[in-house]
C-alpha positions in Angstrom: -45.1 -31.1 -22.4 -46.4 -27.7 -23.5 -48.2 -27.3 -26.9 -45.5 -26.0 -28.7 -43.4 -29.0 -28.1 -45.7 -31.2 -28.6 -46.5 -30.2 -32.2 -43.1 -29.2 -33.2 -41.9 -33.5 -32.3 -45.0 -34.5 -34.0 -44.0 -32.7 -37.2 -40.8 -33.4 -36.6 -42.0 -37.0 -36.8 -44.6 -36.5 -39.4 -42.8 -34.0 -41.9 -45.1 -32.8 -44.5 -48.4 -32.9 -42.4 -51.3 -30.6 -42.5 -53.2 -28.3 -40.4 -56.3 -30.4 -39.8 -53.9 -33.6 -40.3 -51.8 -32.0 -37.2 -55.5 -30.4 -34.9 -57.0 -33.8 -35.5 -53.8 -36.1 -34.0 -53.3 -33.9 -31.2 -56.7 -32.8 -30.3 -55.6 -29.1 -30.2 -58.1 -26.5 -31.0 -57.4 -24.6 -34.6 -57.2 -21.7 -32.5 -54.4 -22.9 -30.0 -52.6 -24.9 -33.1 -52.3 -21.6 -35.7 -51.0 -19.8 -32.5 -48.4 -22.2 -31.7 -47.5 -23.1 -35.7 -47.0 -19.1 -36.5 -44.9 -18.7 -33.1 -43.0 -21.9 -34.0 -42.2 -20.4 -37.2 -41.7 -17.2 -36.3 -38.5 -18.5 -33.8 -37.4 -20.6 -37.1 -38.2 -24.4 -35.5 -40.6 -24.9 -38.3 -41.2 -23.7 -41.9 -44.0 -24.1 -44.2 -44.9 -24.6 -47.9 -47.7 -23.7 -49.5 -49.2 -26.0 -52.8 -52.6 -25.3 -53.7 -55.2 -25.5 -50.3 -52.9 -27.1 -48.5 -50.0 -25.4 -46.4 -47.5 -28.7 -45.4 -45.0 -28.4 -42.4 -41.6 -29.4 -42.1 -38.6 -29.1 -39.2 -36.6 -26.1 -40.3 -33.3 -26.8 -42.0 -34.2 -31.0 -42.1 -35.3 -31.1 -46.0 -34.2 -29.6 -49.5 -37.3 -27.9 -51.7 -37.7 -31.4 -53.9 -37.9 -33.4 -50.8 -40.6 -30.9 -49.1 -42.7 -31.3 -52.2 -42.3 -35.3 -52.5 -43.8 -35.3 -48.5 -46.6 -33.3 -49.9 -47.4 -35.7 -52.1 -46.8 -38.8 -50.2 -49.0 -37.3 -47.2 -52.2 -37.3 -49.7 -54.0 -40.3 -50.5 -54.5 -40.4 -54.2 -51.5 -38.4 -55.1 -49.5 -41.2 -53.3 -51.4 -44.3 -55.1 -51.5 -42.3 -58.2 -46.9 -42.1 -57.8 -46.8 -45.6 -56.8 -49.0 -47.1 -59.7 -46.6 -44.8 -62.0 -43.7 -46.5 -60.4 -44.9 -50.0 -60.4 -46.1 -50.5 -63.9 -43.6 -48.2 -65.3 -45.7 -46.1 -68.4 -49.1 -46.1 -67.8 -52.1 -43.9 -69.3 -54.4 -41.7 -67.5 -56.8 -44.0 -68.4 -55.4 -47.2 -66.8 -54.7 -45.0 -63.8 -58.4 -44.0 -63.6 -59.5 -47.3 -63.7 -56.8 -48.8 -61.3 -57.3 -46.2 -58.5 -61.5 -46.2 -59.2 -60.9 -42.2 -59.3 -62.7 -40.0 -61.9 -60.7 -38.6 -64.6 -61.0 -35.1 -64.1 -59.3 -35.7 -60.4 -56.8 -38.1 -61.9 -55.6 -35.5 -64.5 -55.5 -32.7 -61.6 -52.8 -35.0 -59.9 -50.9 -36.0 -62.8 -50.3 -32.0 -63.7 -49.0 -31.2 -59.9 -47.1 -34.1 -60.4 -45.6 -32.8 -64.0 -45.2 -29.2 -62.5 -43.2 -30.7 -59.7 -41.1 -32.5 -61.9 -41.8 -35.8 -60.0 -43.2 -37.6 -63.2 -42.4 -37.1 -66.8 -45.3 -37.4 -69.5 -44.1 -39.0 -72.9 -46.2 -39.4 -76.1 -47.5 -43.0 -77.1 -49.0 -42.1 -80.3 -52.3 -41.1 -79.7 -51.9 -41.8 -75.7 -50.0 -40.0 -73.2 -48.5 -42.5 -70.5 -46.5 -41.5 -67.4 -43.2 -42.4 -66.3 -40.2 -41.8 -63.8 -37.3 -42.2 -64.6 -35.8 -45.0 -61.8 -32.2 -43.7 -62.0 -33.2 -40.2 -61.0 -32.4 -38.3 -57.9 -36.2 -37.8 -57.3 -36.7 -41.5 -57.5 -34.4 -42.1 -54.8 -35.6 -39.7 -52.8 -38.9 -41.0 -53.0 -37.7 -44.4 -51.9 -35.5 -43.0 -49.1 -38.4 -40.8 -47.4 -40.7 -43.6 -48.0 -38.6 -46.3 -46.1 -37.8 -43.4 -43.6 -41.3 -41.7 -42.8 -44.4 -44.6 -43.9 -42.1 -47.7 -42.8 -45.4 -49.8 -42.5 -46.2 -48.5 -46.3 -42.8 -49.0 -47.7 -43.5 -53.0 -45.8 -46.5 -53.0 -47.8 -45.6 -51.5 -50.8 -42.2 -53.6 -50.8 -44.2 -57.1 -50.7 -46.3 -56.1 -53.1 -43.2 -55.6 -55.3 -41.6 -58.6 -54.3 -44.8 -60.8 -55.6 -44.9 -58.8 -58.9 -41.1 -59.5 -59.6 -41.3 -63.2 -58.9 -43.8 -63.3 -61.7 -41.3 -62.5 -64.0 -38.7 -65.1 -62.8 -41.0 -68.4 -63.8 
């Protein structure tokens, strides 16, 4: 299998992956990978979206713009727990956040903007506190859950469970 294939199926498998993400999994040189990822765009397999020092990849044609920018943030660590505390506990602060995820503010508040500019979250005033929501009829939200279950299976497992024991505290 030549190069080319080989990267286009693992981004086909791995939509929203990064360069070093993509060099590191397939033990290409950066060299040899930009070559293949600007041919593979260039003939239209593959696009690309840029969001701050990141460029993500994606299979041509597969995703709309909202769903390209939901794999960005799933494919990065605390952008992902940061979504997935919003969604489990429903409003929380930046504060509770910070101290959940044992992430300094300043790093915290970086993600919750992109997150606000991408118009996966929605910020609503408590008072004197700020607390972050999404709404759970949304299309974003079930887009979320759809690539979730799709692309992390083994997260959505996890992530599921951990659901499933936090609802059956509500039931006694």
């Amino acid at each position: 299998m030549s190069n080319s294939d080989r990267i286009f199926e693992y981004i086909s498998k791995n939509p929203g992956c990064h360069l070093r993400k993509i060099r590191d999994n397939l033990r290409i040189s950066m060299g040899s990978l930009q070559y293949h990822l600007f041919r593979l765009e260039k003939c239209d397999k593959i696009g690309s979206v840029r969001q701050g020092g990141y460029r993500s990849y994606f299979p041509s044609g597969v995703f709309q713009e909202q769903e390209m920018n939901i794999m960005q943030i799933l494919n990065q660590n605390t952008s992902r727990q940061i979504l997935f505390f919003i969604i489990e506990q429903k409003n929380p602060t930046q504060t509770q956040i910070t101290q959940k995820l044992n992430v300094r503010s300043p790093s915290i508040h970086w993600h919750l903007r992109r997150l606000l500019k991408l118009k996966i979250i929605q910020e609503v005033r408590d008072g004197k506190f700020k607390r972050y929501t999404i709404d759970t009829k949304s299309i974003c939200y079930t887009q979320i859950m759809v690539l979730v279950k799709k692309y992390y299976y083994t997260l959505w497992q996890k992530w599921s469970e951990g659901l499933d024991d936090m609802l059956s505290l509500y039931e006694d």
